[in-house]
C-alpha positions as CSV (number, residue, x, y, z in Angstrom):
1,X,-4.0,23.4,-13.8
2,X,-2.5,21.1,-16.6
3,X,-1.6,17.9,-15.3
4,X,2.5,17.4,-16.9
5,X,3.2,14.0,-18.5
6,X,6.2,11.8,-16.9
7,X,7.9,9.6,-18.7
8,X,10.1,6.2,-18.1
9,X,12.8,5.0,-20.6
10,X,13.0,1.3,-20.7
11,X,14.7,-1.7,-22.3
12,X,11.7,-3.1,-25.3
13,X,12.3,-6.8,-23.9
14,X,11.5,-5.3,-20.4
15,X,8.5,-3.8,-21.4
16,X,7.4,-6.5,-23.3
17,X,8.1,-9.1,-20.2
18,X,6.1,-6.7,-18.1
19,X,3.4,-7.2,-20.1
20,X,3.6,-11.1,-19.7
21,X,3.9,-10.9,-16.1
22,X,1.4,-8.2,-15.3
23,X,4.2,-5.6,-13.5
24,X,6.8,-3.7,-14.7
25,X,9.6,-3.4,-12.4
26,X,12.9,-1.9,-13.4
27,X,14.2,1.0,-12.1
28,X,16.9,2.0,-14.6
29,X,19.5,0.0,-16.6
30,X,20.1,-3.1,-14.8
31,X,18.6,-2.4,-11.6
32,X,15.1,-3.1,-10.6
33,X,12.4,-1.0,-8.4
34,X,14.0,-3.2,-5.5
35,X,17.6,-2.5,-5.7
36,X,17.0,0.9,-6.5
37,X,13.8,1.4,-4.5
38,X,11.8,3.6,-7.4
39,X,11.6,3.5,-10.5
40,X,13.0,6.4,-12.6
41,X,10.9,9.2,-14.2
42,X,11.4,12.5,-16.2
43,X,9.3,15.3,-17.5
44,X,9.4,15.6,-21.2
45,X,11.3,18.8,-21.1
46,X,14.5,16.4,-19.8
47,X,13.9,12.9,-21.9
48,X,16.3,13.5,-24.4
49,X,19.1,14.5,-22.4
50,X,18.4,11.5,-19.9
51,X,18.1,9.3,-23.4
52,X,21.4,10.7,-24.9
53,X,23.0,10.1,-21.4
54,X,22.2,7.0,-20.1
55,X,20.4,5.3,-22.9
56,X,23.1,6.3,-26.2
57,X,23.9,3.1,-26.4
58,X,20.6,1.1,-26.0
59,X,19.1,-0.3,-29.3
60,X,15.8,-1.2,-28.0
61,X,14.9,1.5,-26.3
62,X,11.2,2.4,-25.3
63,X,9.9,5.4,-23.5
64,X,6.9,4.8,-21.8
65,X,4.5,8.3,-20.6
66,X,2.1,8.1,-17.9
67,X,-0.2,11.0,-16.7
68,X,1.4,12.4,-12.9
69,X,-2.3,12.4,-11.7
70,X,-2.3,8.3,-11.8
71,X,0.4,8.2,-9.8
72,X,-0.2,7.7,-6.5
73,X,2.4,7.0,-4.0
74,X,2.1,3.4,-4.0
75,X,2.0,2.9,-7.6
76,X,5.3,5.1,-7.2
77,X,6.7,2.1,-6.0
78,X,5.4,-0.1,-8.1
79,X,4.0,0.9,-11.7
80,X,1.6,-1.6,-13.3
81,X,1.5,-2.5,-16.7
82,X,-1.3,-0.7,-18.7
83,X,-2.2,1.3,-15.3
C-alpha cells in the first residue's frame, strides 16, 4: 500500500525560525501547536484549496510535505524540524 504524502502550509519566517530553534511549532496562522493543540495537515489532493482559503493573502508562504509513515502520534503533537 502507497504511503500518501501530507502536507503543512506555513509562514517562510516560521519555517526558517524552526530551523534555528530545532522545532517547528505553529499550528496555523497565528496560533501555535499549543493554542491549537495540533498542527494542521492536508493531503495533496486539498492543498490548493486550503492555500487559496486561508493562505490568499500570505506572501511568504511555504508548504512543507512529510511522509504519513513518520508520523507517529507523538510527533503529531509536535513535528521536528528536518524529522
Amino acid at each position: 500500500m502507497a504511503v500518501e504524502t501530507l502536507f503543512h502550509i506555513a509562514r517562510l519566517r516560521d519555517w526558517e525560525a524552526a530551523q534555528r530553534v530545532g522545532a517547528y511549532r505553529i499550528s496555523t496562522l497565528d496560533r501555535t501547536l499549543e493554542q491549537e493543540g495540533f498542527i494542521h495537515l492536508s493531503f495533496a489532493r486539498r492543498v490548493r484549496g486550503v492555500a487559496d482559503r486561508f493562505y490568499s493573502e500570505i506572501d511568504d508562504e511555504l508548504r512543507a510535505q512529510m511522509s504519513r509513515s513518520r508520523i507517529s502520534t507523538a510527533s503529531c503533537r509536535s513535528l521536528r524540524c528536518g524529522a
